[in-house]
C-alpha angles and dihedrals in degrees: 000000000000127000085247094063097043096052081050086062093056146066106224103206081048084057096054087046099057091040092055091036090053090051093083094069101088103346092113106051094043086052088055089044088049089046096049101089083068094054111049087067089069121021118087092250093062106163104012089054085110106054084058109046089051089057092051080062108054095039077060094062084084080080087085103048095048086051095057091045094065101033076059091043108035100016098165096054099045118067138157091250101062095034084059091059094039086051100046094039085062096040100055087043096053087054085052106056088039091067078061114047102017086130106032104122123191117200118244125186089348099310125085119246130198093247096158086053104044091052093051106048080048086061097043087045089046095054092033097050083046098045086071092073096039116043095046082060097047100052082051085089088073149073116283088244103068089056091085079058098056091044087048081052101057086045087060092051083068100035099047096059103030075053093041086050093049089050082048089061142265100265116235135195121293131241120245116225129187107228129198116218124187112218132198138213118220090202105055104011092232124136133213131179126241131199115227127176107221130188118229117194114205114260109265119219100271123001137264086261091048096051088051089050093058084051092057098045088049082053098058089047091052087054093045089048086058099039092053088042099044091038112029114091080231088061096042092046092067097055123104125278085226131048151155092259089051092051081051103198121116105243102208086067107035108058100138089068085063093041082056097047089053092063103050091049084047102240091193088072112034090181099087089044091057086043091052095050096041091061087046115090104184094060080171093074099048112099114271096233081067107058091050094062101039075058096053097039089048092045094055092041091055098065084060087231135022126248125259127247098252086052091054093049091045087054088048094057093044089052089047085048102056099031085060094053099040104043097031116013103040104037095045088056099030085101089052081047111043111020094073086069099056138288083267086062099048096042088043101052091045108044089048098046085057091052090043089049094072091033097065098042082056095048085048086072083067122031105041129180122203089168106108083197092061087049095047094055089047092052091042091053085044093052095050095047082054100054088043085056091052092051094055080049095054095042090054138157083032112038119169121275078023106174094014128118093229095056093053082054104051096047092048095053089046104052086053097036083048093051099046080055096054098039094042078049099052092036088054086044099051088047096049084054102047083056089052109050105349119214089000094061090038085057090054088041094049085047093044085054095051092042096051087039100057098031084057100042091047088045099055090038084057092052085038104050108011105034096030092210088147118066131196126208131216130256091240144040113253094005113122110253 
């Protein structure tokens, strides 16, 4: 198909709609990760700020699982709808209030702790995690065509912020002042003076608030962007003829109408279903159980064969794998990695990963690869740039090439280069598997994906917090950490 003719399938102004609207998805919590080397400067956490904000996450993933629970239990009153505002309203209020008390601290068990915080980014992973099943429904009201918009969209919920943070300014070390502070004794009244050495960071571009406040305005647009598409006769006009709320039947708990209709289109032989929509030129009014699973017969036909069991389960536990190092290993020790470096190294490593993220999963679009043998030596190569990453962390506060050019460079190209490989790795795997099985192995990928996630996240919380094997080390000579 041209590009003519695809642009004739589509309404423009719908496009940037649905773009704008997708964004939501993930666009607030990127924006927190891409802030963090900021903060780490100044919240009490410092370095471990990490290690707990990725557990935050992944306690959020229950979002999912309560969401499903009353769509199954009240169907008629939850919609998606109504889910996307109630998602967007907390998320740009989270941003908000963010903007507020990102640095208010409350002391428990005798250390401060960044509560404010904490709460917030819950509520950001809650509505982002669930936005995942309920967003994907939602955009199946509408044409095929505006799917590649909603999928742009969620690449720009990584890009804008990791941009926006690199306008911000690449973060450098700080210099280290000795201070003088008068202190005074209740007591007697008296004062004396005390020498401190004190770290001061340069200024970035806009501040931490400032940063919280364009969130939440990307948020508002996000919600404006729904409310025009879902509402606006030019938004409704691009939806489907037929949909799952025409057919009007609840598909958790009618699955004997689709078995039946597998059988009448002749599911065993999805030939003649791709002939027949193929001769048919208003694909619209075709029923919409059909098109699934034209989609799902097509997809396992495309590979030429499907894969063997053993090959399924071996994608499964590399998805595990991976998913364990680069949503809850690498990102709860990056600080321990890359901060004794510099805090060039360390901006630098974050706020690119987070742009290279959506930009691997585009270029995925285009350049595809089926070969498991092509997926086993990425994630080789992965795994041992991790370990090499954990053996920098574990090596903190002095790494090897410590205070060389040469070592900034290498850990920073690393840390991106590692994560184009994962995330290459996860985006063919989820296509091999969508080939496979269609939406069934997606749901054990997407399982695989939570379970390595959160075993790996409470793991390296546990040898961060409780076990202290990594150490940090202070700005400054002779400052307390």
């Amino acid at each position: 198909m041209s590009l003519r003719e695809y642009l004739a399938q589509i309404s423009i102004p719908v496009y940037v709609l649905v773009s704008t609207f997708a964004w939501s998805s993930w666009i607030d919590i990127n924006g927190l990760f891409v802030e963090t080397p900021l903060l780490v400067n100044i919240l009490p956490e410092r370095w471990r700020l990490f290690s707990y904000l990725t557990v935050v996450i992944q306690v959020a993933n229950t979002g999912p699982i309560l969401y499903m629970i009353l769509r199954k239990r009240w169907p008629e009153l939850i919609q998606e709808w109504r889910a996307i505002y109630l998602i967007v309203s907390i998320g740009a209020t989270a941003c908000f209030l963010l903007a507020f008390f990102w640095q208010e601290t409350t002391v428990i068990n005798g250390q401060p702790h960044s509560t404010a915080l904490f709460v917030l980014a819950s509520f950001l992973a809650l509505v982002d995690c669930t936005s995942s099943v309920v967003y994907l429904p939602y955009m199946g009201q509408y044409k095929p065509q505006y799917m590649t918009a909603f999928y742009i969209g969620e690449g720009l919920s990584g890009m804008i912020p990791g941009f926006v943070g690199l306008i911000q300014g690449v973060q450098s070390n700080p210099e280290c002042l000795n201070v003088s502070v008068v202190i005074t004794n209740i007591t007697t009244g008296e004062n004396t003076t005390d020498y401190r050495i004190m770290a001061e960071y340069p200024q970035p571009t806009f501040s931490v608030q400032t940063f919280f406040f364009f969130l939440f305005a990307m948020m508002l647009i996000s919600g404006t962007s729904f409310t025009l598409l879902h509402f606006h006769p030019f938004g409704r006009k691009e939806r489907r003829k037929s949909t799952f709320s025409d057919v009007n039947y609840d598909m958790t708990e009618d699955n004997d109408h689709l078995d039946k209709v597998h059988s009448e289109i002749q599911y065993e032989s999805p030939t003649n279903l791709t002939n027949l929509l193929d001769s048919t030129s208003d694909k619209e009014s075709l029923p919409v159980e059909a098109l699934i699973i034209h989609s799902s017969t097509s997809s396992t036909c495309g590979i030429g064969q499907k894969i063997t069991k053993t090959q399924f389960i071996y994608i499964l536990v590399l998805t595990c794998w991976l998913n364990a190092l680069v949503n809850g290993v690498l990102p709860s020790t990056n600080s321990y990695t890359c901060l004794p470096y510099g805090s060039l190294a360390f901006t630098l490593a974050v706020r690119l990963s987070t742009v290279a993220n959506p930009i691997v999963c585009l270029l995925s679009l285009f350049i595809r690869t089926k070969s498991l043998n092509i997926v086993g030596i990425l994630s080789l190569v992965a795994t041992g740039i991790s370990g090499w990453h954990l053996y920098l962390a574990a090596m903190s506060p002095d790494p090897p090439l410590k205070g060389t050019i040469a070592g900034t460079g290498l850990v920073i190209l690393t840390y991106v280069t590692n994560m184009i490989c994962i995330v290459y790795v996860n985006v063919s795997n989820a296509s091999i598997l969508n080939e496979h099985g269609g939406q069934h192995s997606l749901l054990w990928f997407g399982g695989a994906t939570q379970i390595g996630s959160c075993v790996g996240a409470i793991v390296t919380f546990f040898f961060v917090n409780v076990l202290s094997v990594f150490q940090s080390e202070s700005p400054c000579p002779g400052m307390s950490d």
